[in-house]
N, C-alpha and C positions, 0 to 999 in steps of 0.2 A: 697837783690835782689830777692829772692824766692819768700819772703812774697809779694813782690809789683808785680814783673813780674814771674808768676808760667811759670817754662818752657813752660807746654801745650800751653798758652797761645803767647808763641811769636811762638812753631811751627805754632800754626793754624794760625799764623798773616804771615808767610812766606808763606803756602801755599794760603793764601788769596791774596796777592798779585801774586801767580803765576797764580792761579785762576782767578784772573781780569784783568791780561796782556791779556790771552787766550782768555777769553768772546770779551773782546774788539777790540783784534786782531789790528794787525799792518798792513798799506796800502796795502802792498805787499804780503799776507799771500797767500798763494796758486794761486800768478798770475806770474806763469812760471819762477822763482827765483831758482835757483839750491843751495841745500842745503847740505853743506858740514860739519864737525866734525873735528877742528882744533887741534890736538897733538905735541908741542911746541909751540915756536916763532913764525914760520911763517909755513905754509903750501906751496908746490909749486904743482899745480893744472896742471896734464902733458893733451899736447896740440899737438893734432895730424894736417896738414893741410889738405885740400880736396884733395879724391883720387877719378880718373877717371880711370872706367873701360873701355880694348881694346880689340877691337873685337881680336880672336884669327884665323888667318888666317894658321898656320901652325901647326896642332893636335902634331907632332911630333919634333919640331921645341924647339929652346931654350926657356924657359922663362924666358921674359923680366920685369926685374925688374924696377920699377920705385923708382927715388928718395925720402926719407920721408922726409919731414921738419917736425924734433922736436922741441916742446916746451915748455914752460910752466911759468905760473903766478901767480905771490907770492899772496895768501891770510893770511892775516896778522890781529889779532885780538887784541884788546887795551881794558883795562878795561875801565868801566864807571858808575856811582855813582851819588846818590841826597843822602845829609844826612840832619838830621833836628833836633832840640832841643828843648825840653819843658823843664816849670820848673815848679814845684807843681802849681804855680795860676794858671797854661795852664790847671791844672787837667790832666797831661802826660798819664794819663794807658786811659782815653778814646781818647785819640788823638790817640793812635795804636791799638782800638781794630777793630778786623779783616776787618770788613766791614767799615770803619771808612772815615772819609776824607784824612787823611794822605797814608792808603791803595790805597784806589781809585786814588788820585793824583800822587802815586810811580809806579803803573801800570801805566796810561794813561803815565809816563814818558820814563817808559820802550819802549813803542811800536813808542814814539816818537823817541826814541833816534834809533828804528831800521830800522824807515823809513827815517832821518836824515842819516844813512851810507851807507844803500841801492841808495841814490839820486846823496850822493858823491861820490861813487862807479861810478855811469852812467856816469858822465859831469865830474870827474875829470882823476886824473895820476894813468893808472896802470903798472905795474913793470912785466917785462916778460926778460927771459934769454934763449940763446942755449946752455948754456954751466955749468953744475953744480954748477962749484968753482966759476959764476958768483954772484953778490946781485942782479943783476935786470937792465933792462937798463928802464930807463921814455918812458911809449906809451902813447899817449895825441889822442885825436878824433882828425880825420885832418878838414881841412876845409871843405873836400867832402861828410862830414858827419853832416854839420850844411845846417840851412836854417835860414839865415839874416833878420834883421827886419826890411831890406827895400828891401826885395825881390819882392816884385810885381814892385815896382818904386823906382830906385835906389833914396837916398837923403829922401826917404820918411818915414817916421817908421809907423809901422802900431801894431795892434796887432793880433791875431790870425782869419787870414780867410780860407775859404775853399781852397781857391788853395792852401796855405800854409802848410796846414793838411795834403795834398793831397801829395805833396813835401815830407813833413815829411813822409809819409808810403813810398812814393816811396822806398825811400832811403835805408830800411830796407826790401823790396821785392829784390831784386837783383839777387838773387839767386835762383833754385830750392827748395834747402832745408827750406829756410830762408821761402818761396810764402808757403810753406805748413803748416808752424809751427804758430802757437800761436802766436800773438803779441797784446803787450798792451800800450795806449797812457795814457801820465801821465802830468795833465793837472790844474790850477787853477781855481776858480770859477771865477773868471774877466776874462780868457780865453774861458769860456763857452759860456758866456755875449757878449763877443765880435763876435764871430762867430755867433751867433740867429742873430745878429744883420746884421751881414755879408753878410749873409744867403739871409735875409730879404729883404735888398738893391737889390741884385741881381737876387733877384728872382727867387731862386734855388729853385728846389723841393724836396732839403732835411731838408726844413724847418720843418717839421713835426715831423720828424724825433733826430733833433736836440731841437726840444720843450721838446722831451719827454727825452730827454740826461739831460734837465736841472731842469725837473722838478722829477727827480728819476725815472721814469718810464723804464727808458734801460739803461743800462752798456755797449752795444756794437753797435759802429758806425764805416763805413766806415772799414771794416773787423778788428776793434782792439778792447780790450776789453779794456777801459777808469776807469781810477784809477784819483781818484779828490785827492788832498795835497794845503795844505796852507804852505808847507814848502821848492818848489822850490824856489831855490835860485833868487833874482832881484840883479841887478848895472844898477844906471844911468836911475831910470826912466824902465828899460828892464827888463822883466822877460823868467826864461829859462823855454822850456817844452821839452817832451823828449819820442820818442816811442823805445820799445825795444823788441826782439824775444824771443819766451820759451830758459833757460838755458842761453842768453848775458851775466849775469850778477851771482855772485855765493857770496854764503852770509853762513856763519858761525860763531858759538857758540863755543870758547875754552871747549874742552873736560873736563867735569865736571867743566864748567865754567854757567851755568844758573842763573837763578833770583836767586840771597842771598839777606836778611835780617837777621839783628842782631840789639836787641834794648838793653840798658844797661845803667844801673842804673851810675852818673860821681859827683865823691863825691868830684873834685873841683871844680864843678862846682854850688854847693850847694844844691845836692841830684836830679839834674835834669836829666832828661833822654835826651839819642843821641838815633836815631833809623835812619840806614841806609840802604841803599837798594844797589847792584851793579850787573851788567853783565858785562861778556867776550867777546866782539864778532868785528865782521869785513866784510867788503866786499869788490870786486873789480870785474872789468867790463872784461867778459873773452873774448871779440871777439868786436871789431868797428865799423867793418862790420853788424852788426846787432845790430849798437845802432843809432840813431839819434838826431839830437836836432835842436827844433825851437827857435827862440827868437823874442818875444812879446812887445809891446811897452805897459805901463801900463795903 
């Protein structure tokens, strides 16, 4: 194993791939994602409710305590892995060296897979408890937090237009806190497409505006900063799109769980090499109220 794979050789091959997660970054990298460091099984994420301050009319007077509602939401991390196999005709030691195609391709998989839990995080079930000795009870978006894909005309499906987009921030402005903070819309390119078009029809004057959305020129419309994915979920023809506030949503890495590779010589296999890659990580969506979701007809 020395003589074929000298150790040096597969470190720089691990940091190569940690290297190329990083360059390449994941959808979500620094757009308002709360980042946590998971220490066992599950994490529970404590969860304070909004507190309103009262005028204080009596300097001398009792102080009145107001009620806290405690919380808090399990983040939960799962391993995850692409492994691969060569056999001498594959020429195995260039198929892993560092800069190689198998690197490149185990990165671009890493950052898929982090925007993949980041997504399932927003639109799906998260697990929240009052009570310690509880596991969690299932919180699901309610319905006052979707906008329908036949929201302009009921019976009609449509796909992403201005008034709908519109809908969509609504939903996550609600608040004071919520109007001040960050928020980013998280959107497909067939959603882009559909709105210029939209746009166009109606003769809005944020068509210009919306050119330069599709043609890379700006990241931020209609006060959200717009993150493009080709891996929102569709059913049925529908596809989901989804705005969310800085901190909705909280995304962790098992402690001393990051990018591993290990590549190794499998002498049942008739001297061919496995070279595998794995992360530790999880996410789940910490507040409803500051999540949204639209659904787009295809």
């Amino acid at each position: 194993m020395a003589d074929i794979f000298p150790l040096a050789h597969i470190e720089q091959y691990n940091s190569s791939v940690q290297h190329l997660a990083a360059i390449q970054k994941y959808a979500f990298e620094g757009k308002g994602i709360r980042i946590e460091s998971n220490v066992g099984k599950v994490q529970w994420l404590n969860q304070i409710g909004d507190r309103t301050m009262r005028r204080i009319t009596d300097r001398n007077g009792d102080i009145t305590f107001a009620e806290s509602k405690f919380g808090q939401r399990a983040l939960r991390c799962f391993p995850y892995g692409d492994a691969a196999i060569y056999d001498d005709f594959d020429r195995a030691r260039a198929a892993i060296e560092p800069n190689g195609p198998t690197a490149i391709s185990q990165a671009h998989a890493v950052n898929k897979t982090k925007n993949a839990i980041i997504i399932d995080a927003a639109l799906g079930t998260s697990y929240e408890r009052f009570d310690e000795e509880s596991m969690g009870d299932a919180v699901e978006l309610g319905a006052d937090r979707k906008v329908a894909v036949d929201f302009e005309a009921p019976g009609t499906n449509t796909g992403l237009t201005l008034a709908k987009l519109i809908k969509i921030k609504s939903l996550i402005s609600q608040d004071d806190v919520a109007d001040a903070s960050q928020k980013y819309f998280v959107y497909s390119q067939g959603m882009l497409d559909q709105l210029l078009l939209n746009v166009q029809e109606v003769k809005s004057t944020d068509y210009a505006e919306i050119k330069a959305l599709q043609e890379g020129r700006i990241s931020y419309f209609l006060g959200m900063h717009w993150i493009k994915s080709s891996q929102l979920p569709v059913a049925n023809g529908v596809r989901s799109c989804f705005a969310y506030v800085d901190q909705a949503i909280a995304f962790a890495n098992q402690k001393n769980g990051g990018i591993k590779t290990k590549a190794w010589e499998m002498d049942n296999k008739w001297g061919s090499t496995g070279i595998k890659t794995t992360i530790d990580t999880g996410a789940t969506r910490v507040r409803e109220d500051w999540v949204s979701v639209g659904y787009c007809a295809e």
